[in-house]
C-alpha positions in Angstrom: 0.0 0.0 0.0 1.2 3.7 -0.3 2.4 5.8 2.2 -0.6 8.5 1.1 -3.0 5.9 1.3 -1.6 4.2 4.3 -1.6 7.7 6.0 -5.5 8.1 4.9 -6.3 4.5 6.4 -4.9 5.0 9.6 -6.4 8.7 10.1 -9.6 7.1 9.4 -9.7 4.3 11.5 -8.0 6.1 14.7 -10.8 8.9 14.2 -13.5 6.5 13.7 -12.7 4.3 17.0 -11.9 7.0 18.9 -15.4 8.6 18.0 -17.1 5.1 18.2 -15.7 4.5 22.2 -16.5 7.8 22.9 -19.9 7.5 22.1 -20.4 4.3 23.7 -18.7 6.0 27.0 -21.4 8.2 26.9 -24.2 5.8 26.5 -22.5 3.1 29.6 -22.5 6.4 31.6 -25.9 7.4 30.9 -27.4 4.0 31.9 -25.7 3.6 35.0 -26.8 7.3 35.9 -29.9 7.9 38.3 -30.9 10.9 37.4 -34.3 11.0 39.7 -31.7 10.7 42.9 -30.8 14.4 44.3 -28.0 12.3 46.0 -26.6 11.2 42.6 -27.2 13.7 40.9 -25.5 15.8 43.4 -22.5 13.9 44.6 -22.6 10.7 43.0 -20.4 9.1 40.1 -19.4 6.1 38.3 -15.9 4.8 36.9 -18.0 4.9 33.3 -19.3 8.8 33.8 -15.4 9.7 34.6 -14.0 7.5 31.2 -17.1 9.6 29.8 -16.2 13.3 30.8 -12.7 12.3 30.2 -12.9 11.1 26.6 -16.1 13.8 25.4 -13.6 16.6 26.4 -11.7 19.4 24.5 -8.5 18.4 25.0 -9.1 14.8 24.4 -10.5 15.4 20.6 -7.2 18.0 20.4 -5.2 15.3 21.2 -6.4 13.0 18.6 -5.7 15.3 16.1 -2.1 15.7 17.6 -1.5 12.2 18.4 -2.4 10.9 14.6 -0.4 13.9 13.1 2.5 12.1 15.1 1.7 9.1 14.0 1.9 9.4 10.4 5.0 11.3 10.0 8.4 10.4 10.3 11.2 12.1 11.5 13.4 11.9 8.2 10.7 13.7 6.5 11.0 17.3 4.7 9.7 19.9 6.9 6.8 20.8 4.1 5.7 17.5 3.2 5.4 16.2 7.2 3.7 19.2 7.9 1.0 18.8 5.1 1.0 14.7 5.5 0.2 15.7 9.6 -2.4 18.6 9.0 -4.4 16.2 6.3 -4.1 13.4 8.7 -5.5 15.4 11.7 -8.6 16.7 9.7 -9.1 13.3 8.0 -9.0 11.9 12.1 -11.3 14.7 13.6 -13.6 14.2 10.8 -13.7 10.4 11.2 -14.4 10.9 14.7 -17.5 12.9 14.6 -18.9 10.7 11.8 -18.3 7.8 14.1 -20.1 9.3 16.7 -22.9 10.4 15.0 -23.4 6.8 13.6 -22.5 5.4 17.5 -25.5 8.3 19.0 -27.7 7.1 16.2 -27.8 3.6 16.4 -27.7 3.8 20.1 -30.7 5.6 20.4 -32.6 4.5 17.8 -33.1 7.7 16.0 -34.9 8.1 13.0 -32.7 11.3 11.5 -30.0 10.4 9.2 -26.8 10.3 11.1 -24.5 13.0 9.8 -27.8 15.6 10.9 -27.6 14.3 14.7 -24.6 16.4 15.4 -25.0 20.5 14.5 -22.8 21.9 11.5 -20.0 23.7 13.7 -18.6 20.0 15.0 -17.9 19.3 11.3 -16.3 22.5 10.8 -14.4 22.4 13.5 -12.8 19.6 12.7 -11.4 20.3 9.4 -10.5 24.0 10.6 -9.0 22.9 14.0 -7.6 19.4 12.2 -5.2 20.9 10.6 -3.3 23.0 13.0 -3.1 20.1 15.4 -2.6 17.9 13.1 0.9 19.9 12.0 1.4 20.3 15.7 1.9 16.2 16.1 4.1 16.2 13.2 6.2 19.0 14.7 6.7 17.0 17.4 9.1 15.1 16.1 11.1 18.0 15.4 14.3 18.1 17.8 15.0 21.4 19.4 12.5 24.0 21.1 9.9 23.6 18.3 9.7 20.0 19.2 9.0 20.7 22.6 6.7 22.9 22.4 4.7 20.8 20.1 4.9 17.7 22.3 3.9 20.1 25.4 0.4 21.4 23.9 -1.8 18.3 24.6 -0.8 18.0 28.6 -0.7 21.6 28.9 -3.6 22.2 27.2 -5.3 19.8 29.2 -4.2 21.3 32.6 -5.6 24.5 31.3 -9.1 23.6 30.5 -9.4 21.5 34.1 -9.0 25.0 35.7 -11.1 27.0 32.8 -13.8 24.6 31.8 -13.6 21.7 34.9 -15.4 18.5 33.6 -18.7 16.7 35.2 -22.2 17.3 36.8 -20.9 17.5 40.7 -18.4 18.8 42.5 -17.1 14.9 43.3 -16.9 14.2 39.3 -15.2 17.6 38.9 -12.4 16.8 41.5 -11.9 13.5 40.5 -11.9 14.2 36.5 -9.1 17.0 37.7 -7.0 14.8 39.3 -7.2 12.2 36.9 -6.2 15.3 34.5 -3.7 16.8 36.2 -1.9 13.8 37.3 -1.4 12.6 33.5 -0.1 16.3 32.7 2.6 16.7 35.2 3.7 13.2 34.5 3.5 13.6 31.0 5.3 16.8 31.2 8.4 15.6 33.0 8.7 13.0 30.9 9.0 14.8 28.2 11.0 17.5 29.5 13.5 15.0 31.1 14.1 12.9 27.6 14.2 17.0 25.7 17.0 17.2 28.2 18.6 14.1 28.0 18.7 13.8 24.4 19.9 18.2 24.1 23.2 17.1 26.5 24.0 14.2 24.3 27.6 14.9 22.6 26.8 15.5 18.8 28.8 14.2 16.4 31.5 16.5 14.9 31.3 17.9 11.9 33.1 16.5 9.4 36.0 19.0 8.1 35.5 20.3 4.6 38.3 19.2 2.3 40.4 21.9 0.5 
């Protein structure tokens, strides 16, 4: 197969199953919920309601479009040509994804609307006009140097950021535990990578070879 139509495939099908579990995260959540109990509704939870507000989230749908730009690139590649193979790649994902979810929401609730009308116009926008910016962000971030870093920061940063801004859940108890969850992943995630930046920056590059006369 090749590499433009292996990059299409795998945008597709990383989209679609992230949009298909994400839906179906919803649904476990909502049938586990008791909605007629002030208790519940108040301070209760379930593991399935946090995988729910964790996965239907802003920076989780960022990241996709950042993770599959990653994937699809290589690091040997020209600057111009992994940067368009990454910003395709995270449209073609983010686009996947909301298809998939529609079809998921559909079929899961029995609907009689045609799937790509159960989710309003702006999700499909967004996900060609946000797709592409992440998506050249993932394959930036297998640039070495600052640029790299920054590009590999934006997901776990970016997820910190909308725990304080936009927290997730119903209740107070859901809110606390979805930014814990969050915040843990982020701090970890961001030593990580800025130990390995480090590490690899202090390695001893090889010399140049000398220029004969």
């Amino acid at each position: 197969m090749a590499r433009p139509m292996k990059i299409v495939v795998t945008s597709l099908l990383v989209g679609a199953g992230f949009g298909a579990v994400t839906s179906l995260a919803n649904g476990i959540a909502l049938g586990f919920a008791d909605l007629e109990s002030r208790a519940y509704t108040t301070s209760g939870w379930t593991l399935a309601e946090i995988m729910s507000v964790l996965l239907d989230s802003g920076w989780a749908w960022a990241g996709l479009g950042v993770a599959v730009g990653w994937l699809v690139t290589r690091a040997e590649d020209r600057r111009p040509v992994a940067l368009a193979q990454g910003a395709a790649a995270g449209a073609l994902a983010l686009l996947a994804a909301v298809a998939a979810y529609s079809i998921v929401d559909v079929i899961r609730s029995g609907a009689s609307s045609p799937w790509y009308e159960s989710e309003p116009l702006v999700w499909w926008v967004a996900a060609i006009v946000l797709g592409v910016p992440l998506g050249a962000i993932g394959a930036c971030a297998r640039r070495p140097g600052a640029v790299g870093l920054l590009a590999r920061l934006t997901v776990p940063v970016g997820a910190a950021v909308q725990m304080v801004v936009l927290p997730p859940g119903k209740n107070e108890v859901i809110r606390d535990i979805g930014q814990a969850v969050v915040w843990t992943a982020a701090a970890a995630t961001v030593c990580f990578v800025m130990i390995r930046f480090l590490l690899v920056e202090r390695r001893p590059r090889p010399a140049t070879a000398a220029k004969s006369p």
